[in-house]
C-alpha positions as CSV (number, residue, x, y, z in Angstrom):
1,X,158.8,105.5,140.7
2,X,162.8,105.4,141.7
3,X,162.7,109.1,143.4
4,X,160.8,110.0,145.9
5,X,158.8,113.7,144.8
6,X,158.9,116.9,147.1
7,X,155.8,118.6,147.6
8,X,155.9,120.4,151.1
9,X,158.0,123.3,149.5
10,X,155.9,125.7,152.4
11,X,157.3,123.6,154.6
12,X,161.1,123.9,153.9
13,X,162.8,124.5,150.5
14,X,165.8,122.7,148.8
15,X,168.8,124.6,149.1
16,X,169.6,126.6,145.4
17,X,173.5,125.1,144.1
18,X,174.1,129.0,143.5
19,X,173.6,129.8,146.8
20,X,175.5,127.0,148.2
21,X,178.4,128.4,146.2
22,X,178.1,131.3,147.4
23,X,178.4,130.3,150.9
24,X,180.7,128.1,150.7
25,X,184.1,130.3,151.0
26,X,182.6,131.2,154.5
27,X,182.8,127.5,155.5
28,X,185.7,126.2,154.3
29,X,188.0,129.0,155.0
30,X,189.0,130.5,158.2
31,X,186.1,132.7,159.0
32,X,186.4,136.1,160.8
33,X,184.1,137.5,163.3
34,X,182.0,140.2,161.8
35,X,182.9,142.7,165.3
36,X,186.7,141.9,164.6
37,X,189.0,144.4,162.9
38,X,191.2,142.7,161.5
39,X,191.6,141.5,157.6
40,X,189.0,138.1,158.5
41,X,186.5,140.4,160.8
42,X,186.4,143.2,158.0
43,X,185.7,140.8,154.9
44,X,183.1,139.3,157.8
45,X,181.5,142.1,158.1
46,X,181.6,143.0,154.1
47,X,179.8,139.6,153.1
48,X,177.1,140.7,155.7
49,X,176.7,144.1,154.8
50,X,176.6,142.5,151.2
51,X,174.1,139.9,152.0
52,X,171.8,143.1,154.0
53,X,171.4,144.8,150.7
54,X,170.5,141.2,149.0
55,X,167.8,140.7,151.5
56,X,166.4,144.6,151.3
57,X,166.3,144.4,147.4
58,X,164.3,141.6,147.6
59,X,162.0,143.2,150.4
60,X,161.6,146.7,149.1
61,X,163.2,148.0,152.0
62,X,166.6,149.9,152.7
63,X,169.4,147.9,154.2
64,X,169.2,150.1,158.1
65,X,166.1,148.4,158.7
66,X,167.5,144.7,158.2
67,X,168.2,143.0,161.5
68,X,169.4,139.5,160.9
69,X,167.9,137.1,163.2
70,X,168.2,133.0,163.1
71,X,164.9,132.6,161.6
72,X,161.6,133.6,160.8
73,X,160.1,132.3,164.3
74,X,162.7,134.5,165.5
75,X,161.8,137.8,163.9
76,X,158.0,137.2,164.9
77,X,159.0,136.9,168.5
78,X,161.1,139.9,168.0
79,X,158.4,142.0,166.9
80,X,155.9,140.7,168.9
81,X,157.8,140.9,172.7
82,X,159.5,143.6,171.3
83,X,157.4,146.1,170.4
84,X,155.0,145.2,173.2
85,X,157.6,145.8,175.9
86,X,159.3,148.4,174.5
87,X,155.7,150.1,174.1
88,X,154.0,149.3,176.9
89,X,151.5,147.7,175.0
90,X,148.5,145.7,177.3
91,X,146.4,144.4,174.4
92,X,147.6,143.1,170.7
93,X,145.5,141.3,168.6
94,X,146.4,139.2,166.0
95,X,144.2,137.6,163.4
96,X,142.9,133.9,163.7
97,X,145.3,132.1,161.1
98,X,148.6,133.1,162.2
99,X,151.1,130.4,162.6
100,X,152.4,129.1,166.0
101,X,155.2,131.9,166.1
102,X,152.6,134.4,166.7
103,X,150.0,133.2,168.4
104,X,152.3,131.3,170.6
105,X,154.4,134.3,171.2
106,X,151.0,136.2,172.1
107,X,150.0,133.7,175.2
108,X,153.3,133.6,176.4
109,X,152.5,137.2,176.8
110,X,149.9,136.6,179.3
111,X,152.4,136.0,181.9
112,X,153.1,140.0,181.7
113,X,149.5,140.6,182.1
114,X,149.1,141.4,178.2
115,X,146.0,140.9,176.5
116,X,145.2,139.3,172.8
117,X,142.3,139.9,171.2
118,X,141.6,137.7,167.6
119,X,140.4,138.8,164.5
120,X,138.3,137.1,163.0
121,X,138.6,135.8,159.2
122,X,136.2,134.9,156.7
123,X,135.2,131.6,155.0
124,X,138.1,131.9,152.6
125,X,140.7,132.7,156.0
126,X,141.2,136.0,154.2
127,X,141.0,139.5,157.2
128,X,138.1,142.0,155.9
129,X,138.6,145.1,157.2
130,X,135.6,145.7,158.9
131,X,136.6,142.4,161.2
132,X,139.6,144.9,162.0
133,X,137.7,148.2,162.7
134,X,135.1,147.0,164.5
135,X,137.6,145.0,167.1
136,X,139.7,148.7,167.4
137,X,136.3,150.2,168.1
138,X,135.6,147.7,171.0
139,X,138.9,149.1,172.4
140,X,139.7,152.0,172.8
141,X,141.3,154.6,175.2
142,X,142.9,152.6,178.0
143,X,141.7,149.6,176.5
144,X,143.7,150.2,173.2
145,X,145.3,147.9,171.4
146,X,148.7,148.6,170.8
147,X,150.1,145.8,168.4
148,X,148.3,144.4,164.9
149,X,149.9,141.2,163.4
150,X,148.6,139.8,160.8
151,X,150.6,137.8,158.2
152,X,150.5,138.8,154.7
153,X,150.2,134.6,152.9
154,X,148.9,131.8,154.8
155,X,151.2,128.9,155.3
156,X,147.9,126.7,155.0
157,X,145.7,128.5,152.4
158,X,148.1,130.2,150.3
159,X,145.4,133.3,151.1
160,X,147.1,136.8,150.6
161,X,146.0,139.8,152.7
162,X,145.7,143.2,151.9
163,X,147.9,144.4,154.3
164,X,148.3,148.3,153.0
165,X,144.6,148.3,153.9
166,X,144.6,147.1,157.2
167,X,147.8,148.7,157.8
168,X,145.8,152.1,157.2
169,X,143.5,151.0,159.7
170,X,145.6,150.2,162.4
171,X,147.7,153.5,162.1
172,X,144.5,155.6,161.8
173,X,144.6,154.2,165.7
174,X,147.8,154.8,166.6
175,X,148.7,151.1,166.8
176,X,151.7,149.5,165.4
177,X,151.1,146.6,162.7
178,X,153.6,143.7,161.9
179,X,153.3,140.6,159.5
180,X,154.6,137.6,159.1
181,X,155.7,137.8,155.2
182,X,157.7,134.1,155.9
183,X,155.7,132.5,153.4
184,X,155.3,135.0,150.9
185,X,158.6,136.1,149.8
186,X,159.8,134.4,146.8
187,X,156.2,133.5,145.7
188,X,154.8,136.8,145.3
189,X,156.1,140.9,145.2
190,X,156.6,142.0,148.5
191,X,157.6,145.5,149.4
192,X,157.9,146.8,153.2
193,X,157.3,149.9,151.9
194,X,154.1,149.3,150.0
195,X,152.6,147.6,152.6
196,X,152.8,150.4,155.1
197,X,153.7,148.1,158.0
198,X,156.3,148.8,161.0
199,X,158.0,145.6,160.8
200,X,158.1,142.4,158.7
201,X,159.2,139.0,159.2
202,X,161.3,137.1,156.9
203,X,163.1,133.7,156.4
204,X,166.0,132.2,154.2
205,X,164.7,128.3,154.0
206,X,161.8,129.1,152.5
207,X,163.2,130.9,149.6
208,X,165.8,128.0,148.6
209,X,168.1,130.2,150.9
210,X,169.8,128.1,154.5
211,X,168.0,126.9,157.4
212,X,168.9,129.6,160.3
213,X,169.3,132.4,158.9
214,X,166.2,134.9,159.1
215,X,165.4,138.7,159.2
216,X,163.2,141.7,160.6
217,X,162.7,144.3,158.6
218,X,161.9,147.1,160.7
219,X,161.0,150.9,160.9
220,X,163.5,152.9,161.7
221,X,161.2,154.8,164.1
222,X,159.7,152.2,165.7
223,X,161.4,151.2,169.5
224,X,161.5,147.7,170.3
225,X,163.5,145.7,173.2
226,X,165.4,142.9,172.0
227,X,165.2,139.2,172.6
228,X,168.7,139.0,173.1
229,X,171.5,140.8,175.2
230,X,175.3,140.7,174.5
231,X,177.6,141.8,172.0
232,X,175.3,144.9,170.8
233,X,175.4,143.0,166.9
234,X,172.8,144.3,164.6
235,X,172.6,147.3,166.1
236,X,172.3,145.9,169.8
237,X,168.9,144.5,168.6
238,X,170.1,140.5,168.0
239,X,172.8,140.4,169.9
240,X,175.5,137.0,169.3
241,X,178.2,136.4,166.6
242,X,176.7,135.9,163.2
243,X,175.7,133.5,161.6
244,X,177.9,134.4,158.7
245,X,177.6,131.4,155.9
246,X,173.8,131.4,156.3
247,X,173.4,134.9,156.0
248,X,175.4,135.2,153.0
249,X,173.1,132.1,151.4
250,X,170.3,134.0,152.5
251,X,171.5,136.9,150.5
252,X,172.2,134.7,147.6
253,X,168.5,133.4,147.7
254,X,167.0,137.0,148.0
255,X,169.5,138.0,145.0
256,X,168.1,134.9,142.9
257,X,164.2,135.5,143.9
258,X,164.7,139.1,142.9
259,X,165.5,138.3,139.4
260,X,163.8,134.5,139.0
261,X,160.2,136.0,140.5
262,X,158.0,136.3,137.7
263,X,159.4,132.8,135.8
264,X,159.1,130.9,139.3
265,X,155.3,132.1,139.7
266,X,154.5,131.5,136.5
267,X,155.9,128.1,136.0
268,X,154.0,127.1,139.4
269,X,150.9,128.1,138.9
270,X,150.6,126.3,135.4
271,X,151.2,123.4,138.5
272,X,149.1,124.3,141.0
273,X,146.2,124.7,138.2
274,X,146.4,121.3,137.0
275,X,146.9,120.1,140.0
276,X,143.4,121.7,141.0
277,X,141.6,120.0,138.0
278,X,142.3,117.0,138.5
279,X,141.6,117.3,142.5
280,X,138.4,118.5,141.6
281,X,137.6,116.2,139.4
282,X,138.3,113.0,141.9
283,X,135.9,114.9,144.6
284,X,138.1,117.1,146.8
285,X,137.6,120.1,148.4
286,X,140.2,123.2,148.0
287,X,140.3,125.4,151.0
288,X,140.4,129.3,149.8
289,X,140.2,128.9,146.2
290,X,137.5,131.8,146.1
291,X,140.5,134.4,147.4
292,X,143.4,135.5,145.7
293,X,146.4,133.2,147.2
294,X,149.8,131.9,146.4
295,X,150.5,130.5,143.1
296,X,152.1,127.2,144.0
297,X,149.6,126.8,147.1
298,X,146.8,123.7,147.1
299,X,145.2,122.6,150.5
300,X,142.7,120.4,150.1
301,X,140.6,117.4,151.5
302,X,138.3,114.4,150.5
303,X,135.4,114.0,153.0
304,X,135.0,110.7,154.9
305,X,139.5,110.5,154.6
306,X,141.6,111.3,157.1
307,X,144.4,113.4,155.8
308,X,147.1,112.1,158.3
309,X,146.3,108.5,156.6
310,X,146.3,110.2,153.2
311,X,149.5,111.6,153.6
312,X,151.5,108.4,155.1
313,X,149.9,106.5,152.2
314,X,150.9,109.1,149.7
315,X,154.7,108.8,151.0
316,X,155.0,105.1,151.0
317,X,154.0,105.9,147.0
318,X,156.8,108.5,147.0
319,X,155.3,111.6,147.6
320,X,156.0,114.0,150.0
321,X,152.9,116.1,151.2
322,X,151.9,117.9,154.6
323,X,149.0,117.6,156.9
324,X,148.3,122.1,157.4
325,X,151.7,123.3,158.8
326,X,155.3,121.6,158.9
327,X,155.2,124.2,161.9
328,X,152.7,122.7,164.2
329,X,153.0,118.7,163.4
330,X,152.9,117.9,167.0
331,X,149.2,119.3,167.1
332,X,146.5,116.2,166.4
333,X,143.8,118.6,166.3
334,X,142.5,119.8,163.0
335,X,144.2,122.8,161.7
336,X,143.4,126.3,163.3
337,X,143.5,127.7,160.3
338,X,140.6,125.7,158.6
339,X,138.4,126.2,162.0
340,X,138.7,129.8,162.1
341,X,137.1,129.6,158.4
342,X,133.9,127.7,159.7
343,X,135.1,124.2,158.2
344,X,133.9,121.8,159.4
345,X,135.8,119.4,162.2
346,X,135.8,115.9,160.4
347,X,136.6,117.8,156.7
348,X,139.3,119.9,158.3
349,X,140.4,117.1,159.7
350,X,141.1,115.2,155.7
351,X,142.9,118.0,155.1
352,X,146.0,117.7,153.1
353,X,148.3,120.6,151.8
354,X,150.3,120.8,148.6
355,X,153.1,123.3,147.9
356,X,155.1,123.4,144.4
357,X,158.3,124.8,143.5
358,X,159.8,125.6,140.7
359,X,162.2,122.1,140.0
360,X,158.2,120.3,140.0
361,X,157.1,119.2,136.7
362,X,154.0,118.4,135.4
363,X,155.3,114.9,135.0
364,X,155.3,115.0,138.8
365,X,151.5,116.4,138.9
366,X,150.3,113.4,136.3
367,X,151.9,110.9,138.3
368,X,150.5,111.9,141.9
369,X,147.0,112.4,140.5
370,X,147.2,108.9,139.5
371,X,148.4,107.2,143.1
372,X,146.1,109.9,144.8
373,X,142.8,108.7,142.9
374,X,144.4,104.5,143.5
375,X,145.3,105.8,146.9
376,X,141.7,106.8,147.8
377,X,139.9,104.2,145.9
378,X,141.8,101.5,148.3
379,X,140.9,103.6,151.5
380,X,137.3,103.9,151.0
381,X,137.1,100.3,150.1
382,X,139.0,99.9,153.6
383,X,136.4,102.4,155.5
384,X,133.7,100.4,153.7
385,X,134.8,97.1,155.0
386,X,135.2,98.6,158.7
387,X,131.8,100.0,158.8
């Protein structure tokens, strides 16, 4: 094999030729500043306004409540400090698979006295409601909680919530509910308004779109502080001059995911299926295959093989897979994700995660079945000879 295969498309995407075209008149010519009003400030401004209504197509929301942040860690920080401050919120809770921008953004909340309480998830990592209502019942009154997050597709898993549902919940208690939809856009539908939800996180890398460039979606009636203080851009919420290339790529992307959706799911799931037979069929074990979940989505492990091994063997063979999240690497511990499900410690820590997109072929799947089955015939004979 002469080229080395990409399958870690969760963990960053390759940048769509159509989008770089479309961002490259804001890089090689003199760019204006978007606040500006001159001739360069106003067509600024235009390709952002442009690239708003891109980005709220693809969201099923309407351009007001896009705020344009540098990237999806970003926007869950927003949300999360945001609408706690703002709100006066003492306890949030967030469910037990959200990734590090979350639940980091949650402790670091501790130093202003605010609680986090954790939902719990099931064996498959998917949130049944009654996890939900029976944490709001165990706080109530002064107690409340006053912030849900809970991210609508797993980075890990590929599991998809139902976040309408709990979304219903949490507002039945007066308590605002975000999610983290970083992941999900561009592999599945996903509209803000359908899922009932006061604010939604976002990112252009994962959608083929620029690194740095990420957005909020956001009610219109919800108040929230903002990270950042300055200028008073996007509506003195993200304050700082844009970034304007990246957000007009990011607008691209949403543009092409809005049209390309239903081929691009289809053609990676035919992927991810065969992938999954054949993974099956040398012994592995796929984590959340019993719940609905993205299409190009596999995470997986063989017991008795350590997945960080597995992985470093796989790329001097020329593939490129992950060990759980891109997003946490410089964790050794086995993924959060997986414990929260009940898996246990030496599987989760084999684990080994697979994400497709839509320029893999099935070429691609034949030949890493292949060096995977070689791969883990050579390192059980080396675990044999160690024992």
């Amino acid at each position: 094999m002469t080229e080395a295969v990409y399958f870690d498309n969760n963990g960053t995407t390759a940048l769509d030729s159509r989008v770089l075209e479309a961002m490259l008149p804001y890089m090689t010519a003199q760019p204006g500043n978007a606040t500006s009003r001159h001739v360069f400030g106003r067509t600024a401004r235009q390709a952002i306004e442009r690239a708003r209504e891109q980005v709220a197509d693809a969201t099923g929301a309407h351009p007001s409540q896009v705020i344009f942040t540098g990237s999806g860690t970003e926007s869950d920080n927003m949300a999360i400090y945001g609408i706690t401050a703002k709100n006066g919120h003492q306890k949030i809770a967030i469910s037990a698979i959200e990734h590090p921008a979350v639940t980091r953004a949650a402790q670091a909340l501790k130093c202003a006295g605010v609680k986090t309480e954790t939902i719990a998830v099931d064996a498959n990592s998917f949130v049944e409601q009654s996890a939900l209502e029976e944490l709001l019942a165990k706080n109530k009154l002064a107690d409340a909680i006053g912030l849900i997050s809970v991210m609508l597709a797993n980075n890990e898993t590929g599991v998809i919530q139902d976040i309408a549902k709990l979304a219903e919940i949490a507002k039945s208690q007066k308590a605002f509910i975000h999610t983290d939809a970083v992941q999900a856009l561009g592999k599945m539908k996903v509209d803000f308004a359908d899922l009932n939800v006061h604010a939604m996180s976002v990112s252009s890398h994962k959608i083929n779109g620029p690194q740095g460039a990420g957005a909020l979606i956001l009610d219109k009636r919800v108040d929230i502080q903002p990270l950042l203080y300055g200028g008073g851009q996007e509506k003195g919420l993200r304050s700082g001059s844009e970034n304007l290339a990246a957000i007009v790529g990011f607008g691209a992307a949403c543009e092409l995911v809005s049209r390309e959706l239903i081929q691009r799911v289809g053609n990676v799931r035919q992927l991810r299926d065969k992938l999954e037979v054949g993974l099956k069929q040398l012994g592995a074990v796929i984590f959340g295959n019993q719940a609905e979940r993205l299409a190009n989505t596999s995470f997986f492990a063989f017991p008795n093989i350590e997945g960080e091994t597995l992985v470093m063997a796989l790329d001097r063979k020329g593939f490129a897979v992950a060990s759980g999240s891109a997003c946490s690497s410089d964790s050794t511990e086995p993924s959060h994700v997986l414990m929260a499900m009940g898996i246990d410690e030496d599987l989760a820590r084999g684990s080994v995660r697979v994400s497709l997109a839509n320029n893999n072929t099935s070429q691609q799947i034949e030949d890493f079945l292949l060096v995977l089955e070689n791969e883990l015939s050579r390192l059980r004979r080396l675990t044999a000879i160690a024992v």
